[in-house]
C-alpha positions in Angstrom: 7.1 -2.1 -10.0 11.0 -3.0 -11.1 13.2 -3.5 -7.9 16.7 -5.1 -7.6 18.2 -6.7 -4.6 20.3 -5.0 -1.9 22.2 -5.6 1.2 19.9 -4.5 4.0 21.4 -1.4 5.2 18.7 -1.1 8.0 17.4 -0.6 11.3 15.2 -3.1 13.6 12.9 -1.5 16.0 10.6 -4.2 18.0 9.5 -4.8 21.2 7.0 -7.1 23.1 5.6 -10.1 22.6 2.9 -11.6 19.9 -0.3 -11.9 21.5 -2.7 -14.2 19.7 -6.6 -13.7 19.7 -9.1 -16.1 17.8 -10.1 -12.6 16.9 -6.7 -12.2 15.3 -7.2 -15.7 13.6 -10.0 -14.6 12.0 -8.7 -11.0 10.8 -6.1 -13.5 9.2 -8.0 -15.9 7.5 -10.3 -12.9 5.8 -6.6 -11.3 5.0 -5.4 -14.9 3.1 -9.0 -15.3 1.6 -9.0 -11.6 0.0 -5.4 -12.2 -1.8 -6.6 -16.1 -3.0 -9.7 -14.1 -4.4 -7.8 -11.2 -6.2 -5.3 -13.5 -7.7 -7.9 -16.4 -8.5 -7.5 -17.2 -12.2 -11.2 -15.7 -12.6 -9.7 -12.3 -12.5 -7.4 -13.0 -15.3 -4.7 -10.8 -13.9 -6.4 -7.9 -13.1 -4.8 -5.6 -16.1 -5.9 -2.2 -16.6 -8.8 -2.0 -18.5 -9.8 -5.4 -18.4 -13.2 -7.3 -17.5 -10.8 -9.5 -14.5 -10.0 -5.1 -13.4 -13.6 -4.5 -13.2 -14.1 -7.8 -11.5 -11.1 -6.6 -9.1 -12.9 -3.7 -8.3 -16.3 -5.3 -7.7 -14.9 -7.5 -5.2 -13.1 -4.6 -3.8 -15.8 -2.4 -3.6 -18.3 -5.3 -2.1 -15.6 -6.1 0.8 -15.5 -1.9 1.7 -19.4 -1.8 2.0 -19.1 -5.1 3.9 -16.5 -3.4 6.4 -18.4 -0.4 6.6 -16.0 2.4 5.0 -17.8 4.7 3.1 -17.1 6.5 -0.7 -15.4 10.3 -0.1 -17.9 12.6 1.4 -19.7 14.2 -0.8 -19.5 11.2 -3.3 -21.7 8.2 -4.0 -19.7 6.0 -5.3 -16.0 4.3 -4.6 -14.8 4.8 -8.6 -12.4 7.6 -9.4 -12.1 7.5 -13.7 -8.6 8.7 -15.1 -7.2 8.2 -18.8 -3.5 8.3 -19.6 -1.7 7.5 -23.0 -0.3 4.0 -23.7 3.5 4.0 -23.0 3.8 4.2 -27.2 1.0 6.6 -27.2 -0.9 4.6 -29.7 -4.1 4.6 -27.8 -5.7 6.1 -24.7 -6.1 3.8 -21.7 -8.6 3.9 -19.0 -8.5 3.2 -15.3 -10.6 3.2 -12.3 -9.2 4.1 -8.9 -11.1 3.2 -6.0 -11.1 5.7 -2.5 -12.7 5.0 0.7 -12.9 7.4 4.0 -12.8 7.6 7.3 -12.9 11.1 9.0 -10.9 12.1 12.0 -10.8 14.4 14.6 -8.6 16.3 12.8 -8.5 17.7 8.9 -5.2 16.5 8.3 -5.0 13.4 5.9 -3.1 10.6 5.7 -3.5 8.1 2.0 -2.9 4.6 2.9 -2.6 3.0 -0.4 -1.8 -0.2 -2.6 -2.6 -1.0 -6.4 -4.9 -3.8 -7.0 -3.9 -4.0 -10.9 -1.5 -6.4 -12.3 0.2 -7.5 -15.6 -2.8 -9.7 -17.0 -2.8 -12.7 -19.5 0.6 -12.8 -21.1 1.2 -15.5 -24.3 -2.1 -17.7 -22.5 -1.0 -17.8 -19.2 -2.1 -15.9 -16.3 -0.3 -13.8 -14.2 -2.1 -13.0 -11.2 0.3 -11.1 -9.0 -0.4 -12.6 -5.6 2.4 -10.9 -3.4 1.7 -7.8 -6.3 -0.3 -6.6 -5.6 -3.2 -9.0 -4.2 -1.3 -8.6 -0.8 -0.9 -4.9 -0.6 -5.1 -4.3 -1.4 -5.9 -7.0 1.3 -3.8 -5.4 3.8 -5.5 -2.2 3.1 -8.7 -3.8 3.5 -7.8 -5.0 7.1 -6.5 -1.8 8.2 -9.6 0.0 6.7 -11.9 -2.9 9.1 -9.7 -1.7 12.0 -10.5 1.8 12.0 -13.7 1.5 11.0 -14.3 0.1 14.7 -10.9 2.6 16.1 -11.8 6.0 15.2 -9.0 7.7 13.9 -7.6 11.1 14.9 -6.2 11.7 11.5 -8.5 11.7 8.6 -7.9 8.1 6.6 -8.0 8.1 3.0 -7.9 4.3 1.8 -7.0 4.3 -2.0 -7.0 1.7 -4.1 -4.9 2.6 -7.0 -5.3 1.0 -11.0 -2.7 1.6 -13.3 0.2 1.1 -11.4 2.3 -1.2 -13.8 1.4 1.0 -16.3 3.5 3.8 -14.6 2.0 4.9 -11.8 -0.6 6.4 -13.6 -3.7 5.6 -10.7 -1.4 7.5 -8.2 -0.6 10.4 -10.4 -4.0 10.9 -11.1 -4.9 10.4 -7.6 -2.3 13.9 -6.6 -3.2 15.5 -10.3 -7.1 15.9 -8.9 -7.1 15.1 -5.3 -10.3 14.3 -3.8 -8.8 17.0 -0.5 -6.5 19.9 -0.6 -3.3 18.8 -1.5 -1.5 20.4 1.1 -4.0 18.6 3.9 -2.4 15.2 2.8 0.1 14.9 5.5 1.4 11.7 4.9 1.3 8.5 2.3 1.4 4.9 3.4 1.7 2.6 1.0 2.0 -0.9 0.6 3.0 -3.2 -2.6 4.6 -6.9 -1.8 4.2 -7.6 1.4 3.5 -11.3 1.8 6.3 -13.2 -0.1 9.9 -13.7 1.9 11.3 -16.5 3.2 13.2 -14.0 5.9 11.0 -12.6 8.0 12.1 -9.2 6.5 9.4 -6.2 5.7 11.4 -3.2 4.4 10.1 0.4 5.2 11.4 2.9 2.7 11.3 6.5 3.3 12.8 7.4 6.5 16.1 8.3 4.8 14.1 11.5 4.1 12.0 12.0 6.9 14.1 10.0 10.0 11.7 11.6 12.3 9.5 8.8 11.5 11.8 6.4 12.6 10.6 6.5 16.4 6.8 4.9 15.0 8.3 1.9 14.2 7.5 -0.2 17.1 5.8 -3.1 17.0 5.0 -6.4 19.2 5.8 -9.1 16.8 9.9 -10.4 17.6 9.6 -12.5 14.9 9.1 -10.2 12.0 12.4 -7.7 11.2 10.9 -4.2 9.8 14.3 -2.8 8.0 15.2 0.7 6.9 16.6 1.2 3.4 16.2 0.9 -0.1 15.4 5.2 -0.2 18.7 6.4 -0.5 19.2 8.4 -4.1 23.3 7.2 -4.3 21.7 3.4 -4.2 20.7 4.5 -8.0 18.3 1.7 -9.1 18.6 0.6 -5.7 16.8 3.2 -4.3 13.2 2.0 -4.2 11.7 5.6 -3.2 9.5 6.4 -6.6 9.3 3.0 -7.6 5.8 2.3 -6.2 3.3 4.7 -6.1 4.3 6.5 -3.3 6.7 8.5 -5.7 3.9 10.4 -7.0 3.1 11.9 -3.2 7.1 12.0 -3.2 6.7 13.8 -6.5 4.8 16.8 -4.6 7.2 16.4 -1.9 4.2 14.6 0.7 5.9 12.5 3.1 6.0 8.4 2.6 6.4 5.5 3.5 6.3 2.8 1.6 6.1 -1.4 2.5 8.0 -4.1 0.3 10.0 -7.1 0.3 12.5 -7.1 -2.1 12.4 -9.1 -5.3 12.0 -12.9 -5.4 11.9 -15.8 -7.9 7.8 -15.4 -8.7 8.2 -11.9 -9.3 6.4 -10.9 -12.5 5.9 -14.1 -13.4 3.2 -16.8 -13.9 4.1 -18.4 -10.4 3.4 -15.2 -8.2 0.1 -17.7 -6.9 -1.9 -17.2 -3.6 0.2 -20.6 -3.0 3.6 -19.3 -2.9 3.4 -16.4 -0.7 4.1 -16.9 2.5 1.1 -17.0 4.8 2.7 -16.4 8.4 4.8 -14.2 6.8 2.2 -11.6 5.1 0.0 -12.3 8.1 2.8 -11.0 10.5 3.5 -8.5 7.9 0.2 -6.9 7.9 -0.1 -6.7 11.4 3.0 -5.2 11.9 2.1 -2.5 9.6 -1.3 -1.8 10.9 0.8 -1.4 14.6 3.0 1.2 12.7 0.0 3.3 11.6 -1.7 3.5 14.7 1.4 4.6 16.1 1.5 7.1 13.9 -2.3 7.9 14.2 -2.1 8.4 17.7 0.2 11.8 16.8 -3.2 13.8 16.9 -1.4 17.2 14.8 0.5 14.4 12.3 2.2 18.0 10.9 4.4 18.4 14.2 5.8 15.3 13.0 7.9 17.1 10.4 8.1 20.4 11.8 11.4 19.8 12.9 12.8 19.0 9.7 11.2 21.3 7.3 12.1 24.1 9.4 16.1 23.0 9.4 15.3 22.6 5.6 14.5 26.3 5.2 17.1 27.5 7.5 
């Protein structure tokens, strides 16, 4: 993804205290040891196409079976295959998504997603894109534990998405041939960059179109300051809203939100390394995050949650 800074124009909304668990511990050393995996030289950057990709995605799909989250029903297996054309169009590329569920109580869908493809080996050195996107894929994994154990009302729909440096292209494909009806995907989560900032600051973008959202965003953790922003269009290049892959839901006009920091020195470069993320940070981050969705979750019809708006949209 290609982000620029901005002011924060945004809105803090915590409460509470952190409680810490050695059960919490533990959920945090897993989340740390799944981004120093992913972005381990091994995996050679985890490009589209690539053997460190299909590496990516054996670890990936190794950690879901371990966690208990099962392929789509109806499916045996985690891979999703897609082809797009080369940004030239000198050659067909291939990518593998990767989609998990857990049903609900309810047939309404939400996709919590993050890519787990980066930018590969580039003139012998290796970028391996710990804060993008080794962070956002571990997060997912932790949230995916989590309701594994705390059934969901809504239906969940983990996707791990390929392609998306290449343009989005996992995510496109993911809302060109969705695995459920389109219109029973109620909302996207997504996550890409969430462990690197020396600020304490997690933007959430999205709620500049859907402000009823705003009222999830509670969590315990004082330290950590969720901000609003970064989604409106008259920010221009500022405006982060299709810029991850939650612009292809935004594309069919399915609510998002999406979870970033913005841009810092290792960006898209050789030194984005398991070592210079910050650990607290992403840690805090994640769990902040996974607060949000249960929030959210606990709306059992997640469709009243925008009832409001698209009917003053029509009127």
């Amino acid at each position: 993804m290609k982000r620029i800074f901005l002011i924060p124009l945004a809105l803090l909304m915590s409460c509470g205290t952190v409680k810490t668990t050695s059960n919490n511990d533990q959920v945090g050393e897993q989340l740390l040891k799944d981004v120093e995996v992913l972005a381990s030289d091994a995996y050679e950057g985890r490009k589209t196409g690539t053997k460190g990709a299909e590496m990516a995605r054996t670890y990936l799909t190794g950690r879901l079976k371990e966690i208990g989250v099962k392929p789509f029903p109806g499916k045996n297996t985690y891979e999703y295959d897609f082809e797009f054309k080369s940004r030239n169009g000198s050659e067909t590329v291939k990518g593998k998504n990767l989609i998990a569920c857990i049903p609900g109580k309810t047939e309404n869908v939400i996709v919590i997603s993050a890519h787990y493809d980066h930018i590969g080996i580039i003139k012998n050195e290796v970028f391996n894109g710990a804060d993008d996107n080794a962070s956002g894929a571990a997060a997912l994994l932790q949230f995916a534990k989590y309701f594994a154990k705390n059934k969901p009302n809504n239906t969940l729909i983990f996707a791990l998405f390929d392609a998306e440096e290449m343009g989005l292209q996992g995510a496109k494909a993911f809302v060109a041939n969705p695995p459920v009806a389109l219109e029973k995907i109620r909302l996207n989560i997504n996550m890409d960059m969430i462990s690197h900032n020396d600020k304490q600051e997690l933007y959430a973008v999205g709620t500049f179109k859907y402000p009823e959202l705003k009222p999830y965003f509670v969590t315990t953790n004082p330290n950590l300051k969720v901000l609003f922003g970064h989604d409106d269009p008259k920010l221009g290049s500022d405006d982060w809203t299709n810029q991850s892959d939650q612009g292809a839901f935004n594309a069919k006009n399915i609510p998002f939100i999406y979870f970033g920091v913005e841009d810092h020195k290792d960006y898209h470069k050789a030194t984005d390394e398991y070592q210079n993320i910050n650990k607290t940070f992403f840690k805090d981050a994640a769990n902040a995050i996974q607060e949000i969705i249960v929030n959210i979750d606990k709306q059992k019809d997640i469709q009243a949650i925008f009832r409001e708006t698209l009917k003053s949209k029509k009127q």
